[in-house]
C-alpha positions as CSV (number, residue, x, y, z in Angstrom):
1,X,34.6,-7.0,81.6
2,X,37.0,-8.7,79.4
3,X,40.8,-7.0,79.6
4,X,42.3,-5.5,76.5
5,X,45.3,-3.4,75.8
6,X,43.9,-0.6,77.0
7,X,43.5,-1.8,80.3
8,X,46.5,-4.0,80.8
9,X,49.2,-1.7,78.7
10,X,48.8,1.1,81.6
11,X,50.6,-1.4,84.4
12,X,53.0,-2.8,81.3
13,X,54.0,0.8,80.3
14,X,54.4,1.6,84.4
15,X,56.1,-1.5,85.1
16,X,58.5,-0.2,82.9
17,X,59.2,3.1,83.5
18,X,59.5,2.7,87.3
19,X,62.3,0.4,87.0
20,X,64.0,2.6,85.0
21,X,63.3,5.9,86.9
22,X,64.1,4.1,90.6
23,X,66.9,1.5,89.8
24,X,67.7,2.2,86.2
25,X,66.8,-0.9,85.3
26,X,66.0,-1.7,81.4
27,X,63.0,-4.1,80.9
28,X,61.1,-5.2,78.4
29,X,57.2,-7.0,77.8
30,X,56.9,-10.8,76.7
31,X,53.9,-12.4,75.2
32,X,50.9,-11.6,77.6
33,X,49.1,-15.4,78.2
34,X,46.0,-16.5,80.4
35,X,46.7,-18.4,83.0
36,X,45.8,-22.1,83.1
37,X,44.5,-23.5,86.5
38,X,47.5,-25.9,86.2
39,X,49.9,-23.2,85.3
40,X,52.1,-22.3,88.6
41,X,53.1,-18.7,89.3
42,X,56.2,-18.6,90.4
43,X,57.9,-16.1,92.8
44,X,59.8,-15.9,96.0
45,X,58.6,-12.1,96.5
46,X,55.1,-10.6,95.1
47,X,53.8,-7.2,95.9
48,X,49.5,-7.4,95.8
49,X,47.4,-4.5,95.3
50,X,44.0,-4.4,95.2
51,X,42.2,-2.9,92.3
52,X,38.8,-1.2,93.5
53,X,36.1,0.3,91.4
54,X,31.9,0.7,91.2
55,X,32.3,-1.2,88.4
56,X,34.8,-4.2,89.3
57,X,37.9,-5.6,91.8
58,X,40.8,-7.4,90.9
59,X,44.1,-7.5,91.6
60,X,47.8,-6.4,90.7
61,X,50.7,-8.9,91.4
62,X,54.1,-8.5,90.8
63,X,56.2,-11.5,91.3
64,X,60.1,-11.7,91.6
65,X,62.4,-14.4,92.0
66,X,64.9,-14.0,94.7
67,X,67.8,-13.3,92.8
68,X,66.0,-11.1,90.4
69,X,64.4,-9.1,93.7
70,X,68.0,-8.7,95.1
71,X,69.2,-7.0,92.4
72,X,66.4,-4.7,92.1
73,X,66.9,-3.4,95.3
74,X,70.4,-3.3,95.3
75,X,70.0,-1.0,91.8
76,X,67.4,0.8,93.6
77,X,69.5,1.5,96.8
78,X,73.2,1.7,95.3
79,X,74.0,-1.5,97.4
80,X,74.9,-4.8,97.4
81,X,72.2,-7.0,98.7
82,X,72.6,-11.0,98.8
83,X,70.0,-11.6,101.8
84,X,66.6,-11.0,102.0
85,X,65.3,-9.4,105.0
86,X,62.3,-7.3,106.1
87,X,63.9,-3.8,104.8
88,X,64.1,-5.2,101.4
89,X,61.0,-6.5,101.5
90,X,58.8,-3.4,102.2
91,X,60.7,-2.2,98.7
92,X,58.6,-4.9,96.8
93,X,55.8,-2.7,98.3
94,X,56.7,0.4,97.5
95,X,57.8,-1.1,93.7
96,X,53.8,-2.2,93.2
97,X,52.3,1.3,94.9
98,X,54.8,3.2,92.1
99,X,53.6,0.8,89.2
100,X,49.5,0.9,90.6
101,X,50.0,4.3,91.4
102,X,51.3,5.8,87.7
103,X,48.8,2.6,85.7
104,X,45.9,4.3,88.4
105,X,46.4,7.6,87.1
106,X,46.0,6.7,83.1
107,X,43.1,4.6,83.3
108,X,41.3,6.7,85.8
109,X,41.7,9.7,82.9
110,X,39.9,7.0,80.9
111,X,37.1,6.9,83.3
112,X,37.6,4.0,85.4
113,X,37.5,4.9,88.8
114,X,40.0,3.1,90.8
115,X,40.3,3.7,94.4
116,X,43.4,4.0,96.5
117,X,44.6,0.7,98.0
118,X,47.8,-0.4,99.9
119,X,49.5,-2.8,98.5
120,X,51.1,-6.3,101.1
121,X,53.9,-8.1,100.5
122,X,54.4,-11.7,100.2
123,X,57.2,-13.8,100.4
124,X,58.8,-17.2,100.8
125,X,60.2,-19.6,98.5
126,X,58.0,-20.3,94.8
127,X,54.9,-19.6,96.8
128,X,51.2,-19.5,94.8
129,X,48.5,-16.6,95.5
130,X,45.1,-16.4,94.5
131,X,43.1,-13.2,93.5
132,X,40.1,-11.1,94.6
133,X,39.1,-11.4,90.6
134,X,36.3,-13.4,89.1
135,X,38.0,-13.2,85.5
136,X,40.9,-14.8,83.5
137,X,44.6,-13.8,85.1
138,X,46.5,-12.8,82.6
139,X,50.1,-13.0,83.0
140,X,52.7,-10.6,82.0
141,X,56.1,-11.9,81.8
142,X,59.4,-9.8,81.9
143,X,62.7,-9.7,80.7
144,X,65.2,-6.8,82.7
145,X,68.9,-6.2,83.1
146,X,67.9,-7.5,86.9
147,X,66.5,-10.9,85.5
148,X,63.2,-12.2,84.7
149,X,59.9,-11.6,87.0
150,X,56.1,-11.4,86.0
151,X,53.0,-9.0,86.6
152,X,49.2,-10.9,86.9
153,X,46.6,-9.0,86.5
154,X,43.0,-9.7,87.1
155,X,39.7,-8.6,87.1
């Protein structure tokens, strides 16, 4: 299965809008790339979700730095947050289950089939995941109001 626009631009086009819907956060696409094996992801907190079909798995991550993470949630909660801690981090959750959740919804009306998943959270400082996907990971980087962060997907 090779990933084209009309599988990728459902999770770029809910990316968007649930920034701007939950923390009124303006963001904006940049050039979508493969991933190189030597190319490092980079984040200090990534939401993971599974993606389950008959047809194929993969996985959704959405990766923030730190700073860019903190003032997300603080958008999102009408609050000033400078630390991380384990309340904050179930929001990176929640942030990936709205994005899966409103992409899941277009593609299955395209005849996909994706199954429910819950998504986990991972944090600590520029840490590296791997996927559940056999293909390429292609990498979606973003520019917001809240500062740069990055959505993989694979399949």
């Amino acid at each position: 299965m090779s990933l084209d626009t009309e599988f990728i631009g459902p999770f770029l086009n809910a990316t968007v809008q649930v920034l701007k819907v939950q923390a009124n956060i303006e963001s904006k696409t940049g050039k979508v790339y493969i991933k190189k094996p030597e190319d490092k992801s980079f984040g200090d907190v990534s939401g993971v979700i599974s993606i389950d079909s008959e047809a194929f798995t993969g996985t959704v991550m959405v990766s923030f730095s730190e700073k860019t993470f903190l003032n997300i949630m603080s958008a999102m909660l009408g609050e000033t947050y400078e630390v991380m801690n384990q309340d904050l981090l179930d929001g990176a959750g929640e942030i990936t289950n709205m994005i899966f959740g409103q992409a899941k919804v277009v593609l299955n009306e395209r005849g996909y089939g994706i199954k429910m998943a819950i998504p986990t959270v991972v944090s600590g400082k520029n840490h590296t995941l791997s996927t559940n996907g056999k293909g390429p990971i292609f990498v979606i980087p973003f520019e917001s109001q809240a500062g740069p962060f990055v959505v993989h997907i694979c399949v």
